[in-house]
C-alpha positions as CSV (number, residue, x, y, z in Angstrom):
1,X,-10.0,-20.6,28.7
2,X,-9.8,-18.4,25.4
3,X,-6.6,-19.6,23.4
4,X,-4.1,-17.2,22.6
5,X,-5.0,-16.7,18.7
6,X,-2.7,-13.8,18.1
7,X,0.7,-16.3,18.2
8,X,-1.0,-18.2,14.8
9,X,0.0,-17.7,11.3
10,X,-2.3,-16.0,9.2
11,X,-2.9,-19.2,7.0
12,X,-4.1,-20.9,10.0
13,X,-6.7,-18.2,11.3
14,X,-8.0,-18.5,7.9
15,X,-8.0,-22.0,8.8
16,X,-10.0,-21.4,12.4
17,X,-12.1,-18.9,10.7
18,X,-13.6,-21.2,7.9
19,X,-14.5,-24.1,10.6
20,X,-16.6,-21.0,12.3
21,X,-13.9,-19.0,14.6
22,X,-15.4,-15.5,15.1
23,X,-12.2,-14.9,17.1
24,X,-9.9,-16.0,14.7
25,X,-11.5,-13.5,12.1
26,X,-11.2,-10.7,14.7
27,X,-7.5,-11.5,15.3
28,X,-7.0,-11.3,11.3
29,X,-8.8,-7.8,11.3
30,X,-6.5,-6.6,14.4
31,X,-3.8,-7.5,12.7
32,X,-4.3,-6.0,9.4
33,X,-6.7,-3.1,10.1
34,X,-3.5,-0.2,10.5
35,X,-1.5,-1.3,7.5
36,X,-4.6,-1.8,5.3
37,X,-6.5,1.2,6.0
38,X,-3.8,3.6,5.6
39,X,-2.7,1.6,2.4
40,X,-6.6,2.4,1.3
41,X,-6.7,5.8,2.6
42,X,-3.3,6.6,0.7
43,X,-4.3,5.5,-2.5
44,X,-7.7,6.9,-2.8
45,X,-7.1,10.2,-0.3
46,X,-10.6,10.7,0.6
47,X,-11.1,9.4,4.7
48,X,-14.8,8.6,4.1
49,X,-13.8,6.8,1.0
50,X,-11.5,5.0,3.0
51,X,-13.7,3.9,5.7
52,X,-16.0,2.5,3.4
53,X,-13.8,0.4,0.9
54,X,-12.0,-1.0,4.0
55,X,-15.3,-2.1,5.7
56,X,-15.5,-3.4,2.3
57,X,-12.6,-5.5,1.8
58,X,-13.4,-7.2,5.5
59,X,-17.0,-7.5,4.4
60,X,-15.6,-9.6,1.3
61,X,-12.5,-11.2,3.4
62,X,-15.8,-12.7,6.0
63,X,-18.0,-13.6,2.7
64,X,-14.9,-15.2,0.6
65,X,-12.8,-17.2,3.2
66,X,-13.8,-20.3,1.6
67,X,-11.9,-19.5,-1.3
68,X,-8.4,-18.5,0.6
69,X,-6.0,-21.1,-0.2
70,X,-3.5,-21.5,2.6
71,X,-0.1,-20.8,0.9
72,X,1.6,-18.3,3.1
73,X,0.3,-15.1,1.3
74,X,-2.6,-14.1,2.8
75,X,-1.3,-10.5,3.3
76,X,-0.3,-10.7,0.0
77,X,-4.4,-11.8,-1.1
78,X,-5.7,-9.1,1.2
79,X,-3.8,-6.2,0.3
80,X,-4.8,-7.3,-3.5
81,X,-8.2,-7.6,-2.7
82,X,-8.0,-3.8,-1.2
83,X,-6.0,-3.1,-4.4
84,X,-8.9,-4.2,-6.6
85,X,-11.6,-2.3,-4.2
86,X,-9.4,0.9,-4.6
87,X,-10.2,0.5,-8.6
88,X,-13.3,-0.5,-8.7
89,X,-13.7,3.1,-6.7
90,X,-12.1,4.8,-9.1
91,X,-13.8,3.4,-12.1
92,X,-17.6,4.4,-10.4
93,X,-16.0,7.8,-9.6
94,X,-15.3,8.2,-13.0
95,X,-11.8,9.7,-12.3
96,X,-9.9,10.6,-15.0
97,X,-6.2,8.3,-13.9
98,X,-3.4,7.1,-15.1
99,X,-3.9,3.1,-14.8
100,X,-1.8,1.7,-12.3
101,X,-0.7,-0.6,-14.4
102,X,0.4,1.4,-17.5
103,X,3.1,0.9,-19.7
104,X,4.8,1.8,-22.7
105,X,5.2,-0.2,-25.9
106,X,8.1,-2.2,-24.4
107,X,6.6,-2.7,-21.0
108,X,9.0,0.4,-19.1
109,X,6.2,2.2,-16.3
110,X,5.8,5.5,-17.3
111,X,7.9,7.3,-14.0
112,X,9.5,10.5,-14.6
113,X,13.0,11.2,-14.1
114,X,14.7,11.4,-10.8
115,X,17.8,13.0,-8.9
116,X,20.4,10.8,-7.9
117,X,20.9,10.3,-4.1
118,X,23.9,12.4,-3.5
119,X,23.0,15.2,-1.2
120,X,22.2,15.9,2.4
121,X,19.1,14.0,3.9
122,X,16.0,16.6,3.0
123,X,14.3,16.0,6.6
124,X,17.1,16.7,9.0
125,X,16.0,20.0,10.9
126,X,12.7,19.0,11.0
127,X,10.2,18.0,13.7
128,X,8.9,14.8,13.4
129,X,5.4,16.0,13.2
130,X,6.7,18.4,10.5
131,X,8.1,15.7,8.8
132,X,5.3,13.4,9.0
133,X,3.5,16.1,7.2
134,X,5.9,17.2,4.5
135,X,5.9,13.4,3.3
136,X,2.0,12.9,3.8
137,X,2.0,16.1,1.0
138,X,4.6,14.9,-1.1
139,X,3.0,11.5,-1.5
140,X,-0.6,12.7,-2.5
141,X,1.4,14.4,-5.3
142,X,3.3,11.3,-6.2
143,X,1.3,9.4,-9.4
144,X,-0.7,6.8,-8.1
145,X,1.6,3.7,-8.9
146,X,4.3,5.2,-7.3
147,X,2.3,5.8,-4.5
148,X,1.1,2.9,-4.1
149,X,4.7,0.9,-4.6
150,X,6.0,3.0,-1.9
151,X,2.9,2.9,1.0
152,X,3.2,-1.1,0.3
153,X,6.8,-1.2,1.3
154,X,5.9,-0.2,5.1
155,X,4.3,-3.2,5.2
156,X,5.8,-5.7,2.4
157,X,8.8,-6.7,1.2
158,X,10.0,-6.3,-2.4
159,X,8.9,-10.2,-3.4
160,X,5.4,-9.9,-1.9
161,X,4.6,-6.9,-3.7
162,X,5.6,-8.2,-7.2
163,X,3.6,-11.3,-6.7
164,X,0.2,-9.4,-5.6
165,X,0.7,-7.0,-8.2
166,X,1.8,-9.9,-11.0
167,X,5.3,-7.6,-11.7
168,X,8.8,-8.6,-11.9
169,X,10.8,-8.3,-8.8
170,X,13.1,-6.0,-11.4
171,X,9.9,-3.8,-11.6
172,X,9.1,-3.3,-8.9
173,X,12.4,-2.4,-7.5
174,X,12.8,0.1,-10.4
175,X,9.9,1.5,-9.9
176,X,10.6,1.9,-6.1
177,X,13.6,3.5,-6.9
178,X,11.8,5.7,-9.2
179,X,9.3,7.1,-6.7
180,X,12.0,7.3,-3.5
181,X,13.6,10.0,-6.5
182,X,10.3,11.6,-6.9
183,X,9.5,11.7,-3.4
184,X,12.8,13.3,-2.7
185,X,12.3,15.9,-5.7
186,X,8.3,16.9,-4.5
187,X,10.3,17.0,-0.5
188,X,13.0,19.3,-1.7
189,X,10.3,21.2,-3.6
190,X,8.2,21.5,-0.9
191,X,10.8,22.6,1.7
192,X,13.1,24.7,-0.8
193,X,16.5,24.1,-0.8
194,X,17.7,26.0,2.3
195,X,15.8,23.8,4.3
196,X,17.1,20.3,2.6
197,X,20.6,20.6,3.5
């Protein structure tokens, strides 16, 4: 009888997998697959693209098990190791970005100004596939660190994304802040202002 692997943590499928579990690799990719491709498909906004650099980061997760070290942030380590694919793509393509990582002389992320949070939700009146969309737009237009703060918040709290992206906690949460602002401004933009209230 096959053992139920989908009830272990993630440290311990990593665990199964390096003593030669094929299942416990499989439940890791089940697990993760959602969250990480549409992290990867966010950030670089091309679906082939996508496809490739997360067959890539599972190709790398199956070839580099043997260096996980079990501490309890494995999603943490995988969605860092997508994070570095998503660079290296955008290095060979040449693109002319803003580094995710960029900062002024006394270390403040470059974020543009945003509206305090003191009107009527932006959404209400609308569908949820209309929704769905009007965010999907707004976040391609968001800069890419903002972006990429906010698609790693569906799936990870505050904490977890500081540590895999080697912030502050204070950072992080500023610059979370920052984008929800922007989001809200591209949203309002978007749907003019008749349609925000």
């Amino acid at each position: 009888m096959r053992e139920n692997l989908s009830q272990r943590t993630d440290d311990e499928l990593m665990s199964l997998f390096g003593g030669g579990s094929n299942e416990a690799f499989e439940t890791l990719v089940l697990r993760y697959k959602n969250a990480l491709y549409q992290y990867i498909k966010s950030m670089v906004l091309d679906q082939g693209a996508a496809e490739d650099l997360f067959q890539e980061v599972f190709i790398t997760l199956f070839q580099s098990a043997d260096k996980y070290q079990a501490q309890g942030k494995f999603k943490a380590w995988l969605f860092l190791m997508a994070r570095n694919k998503v660079l290296n793509y955008f290095r060979a393509q040449n693109k002319n970005t803003t580094s995710l990582d960029q900062t002024d002389e006394e270390g403040n992320a470059f974020l543009q100004d945003t509206l305090p949070d003191t009107s009527a939700p932006i959404l209400d009146g609308l569908t949820q596939r209309e929704t769905a969309q009007a965010v999907h737009r707004a976040l391609e237009q968001l800069p890419e660190r903002q972006r990429e703060i906010l698609i790693l918040r569906q799936d990870m709290s505050f904490k977890e994304i500081a540590e895999m992206l080697g912030r502050p906690l204070g950072t992080i949460l500023a610059d979370s802040y920052r984008a929800l602002g922007k989001l809200k401004q591209l949203l309002t933009a978007q749907l003019g202002p008749e349609e925000t209230l």
